[in-house]
Each structure stands twice: as structure tokens, then as C-alpha cells.
N, C-alpha and C positions, 0 to 999 in steps of 0.2 A: 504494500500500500504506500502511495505515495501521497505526499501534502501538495498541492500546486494551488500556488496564489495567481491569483488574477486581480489587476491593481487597475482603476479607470480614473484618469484627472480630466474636470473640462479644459483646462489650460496647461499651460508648460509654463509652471512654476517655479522651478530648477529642483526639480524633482519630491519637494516638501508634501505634497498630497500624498503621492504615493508612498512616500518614507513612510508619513504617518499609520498607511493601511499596511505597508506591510509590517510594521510591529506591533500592530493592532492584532493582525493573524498569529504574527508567530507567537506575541506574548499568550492568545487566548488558546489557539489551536495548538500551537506547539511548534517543531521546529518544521521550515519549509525546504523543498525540494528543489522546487522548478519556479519561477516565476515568470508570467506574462503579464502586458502592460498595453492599453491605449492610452496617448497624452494626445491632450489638446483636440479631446472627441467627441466635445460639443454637439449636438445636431448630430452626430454623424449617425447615420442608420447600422453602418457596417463595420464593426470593430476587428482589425486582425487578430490581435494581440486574442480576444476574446477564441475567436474561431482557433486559432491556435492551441489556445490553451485546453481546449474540447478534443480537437483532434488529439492531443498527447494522452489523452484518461485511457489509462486499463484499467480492467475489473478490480473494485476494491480502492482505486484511487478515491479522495476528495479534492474537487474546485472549491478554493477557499476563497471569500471576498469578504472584505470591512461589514460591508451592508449588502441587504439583498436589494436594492436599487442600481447595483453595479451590474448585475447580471442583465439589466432590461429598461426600458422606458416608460415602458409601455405592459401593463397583465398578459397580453397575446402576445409580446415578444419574448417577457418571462417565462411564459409556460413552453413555450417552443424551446428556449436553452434550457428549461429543466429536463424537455423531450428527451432532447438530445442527450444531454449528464446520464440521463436514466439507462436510455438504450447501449449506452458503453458499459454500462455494469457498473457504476461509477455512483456517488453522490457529493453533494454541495453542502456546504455550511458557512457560516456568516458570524465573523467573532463578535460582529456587536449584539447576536442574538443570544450569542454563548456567554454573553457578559450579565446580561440580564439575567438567564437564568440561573447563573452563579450566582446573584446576588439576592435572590429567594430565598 
């Protein structure tokens, strides 16, 4: 099983947004693997970095992201990338969810 983060900035920062989510994962989820990234992906329909980071899941991997808004824009885009996570045998988790419910 692999950790692979997937990190999304609307802008190019100098890299501070995604710093932020990727210590967000490792500190919640644990240590990471692989990571993929869109910057400055505003508007954009079509994330590489995203598509990428799908294409690399084998069975038993997690897509890891800050928040589940990074995955989608949109509910019908979201449920299409979870499609997708799902049918690699793969699943997703979200350290800002995992923080929460540590904190119950």
C-alpha cells in the first residue's frame, strides 16, 4: 500500500499552499510516497497532476488530499474521481476529515 498525495493551488505561490497540504497529509495520514500537484489551476477543468496521480493507484493504495474539494468542483466531477479511485482497487482520504474525527 502506498500513500500518494495529491496537492491543488489556484495560484503559484512559491509553493506555500501546497507545502501547507502536504504536511497536513503527512502529519494526519502518515508518511507519503508519491506526490502529484496542479498549480495555478484555477478554472481549469482538466488537472494533470490529478489524472496522474489516478493513473499510479494499485490495489490497496490511498489518494490522499488536505480536503475533499481538491478532488472536484463540482459533486459530478467528485463522484467520477471517486469512480475512478474505486475501480483501481484503490481508496481516498482527506487529512482535514481525519483531523476532525480525531478530535471527537
Amino acid at each position: 500500500m502506498a500513500l500518494i498525495a495529491y496537492l491543488r493551488s489556484a495560484k503559484n505561490d512559491e509553493g506555500r499552499q501546497c507545502n501547507a497540504q502536504r504536511d497536513a497529509i503527512a502529519t494526519t495520514l502518515g508518511p507519503i510516497d508519491r506526490t502529484y500537484s496542479d498549480v495555478g489551476a484555477s478554472g481549469n477543468t482538466t488537472n494533470p497532476g490529478l489524472a496522474g496521480a489516478i493513473k499510479s493507484l494499485a490495489i490497496g493504495d490511498v489518494l490522499a488530499v488536505e480536503r475533499w474539494d481538491r478532488l472536484g468542483r463540482s459533486t459530478l466531477l467528485y463522484q467520477h474521481v471517486m469512480d475512478e479511485i474505486t475501480q483501481r482497487g484503490a481508496t481516498a482520504a482527506a487529512a482535514s476529515e481525519t483531523k476532525r474525527i480525531n478530535q471527537w
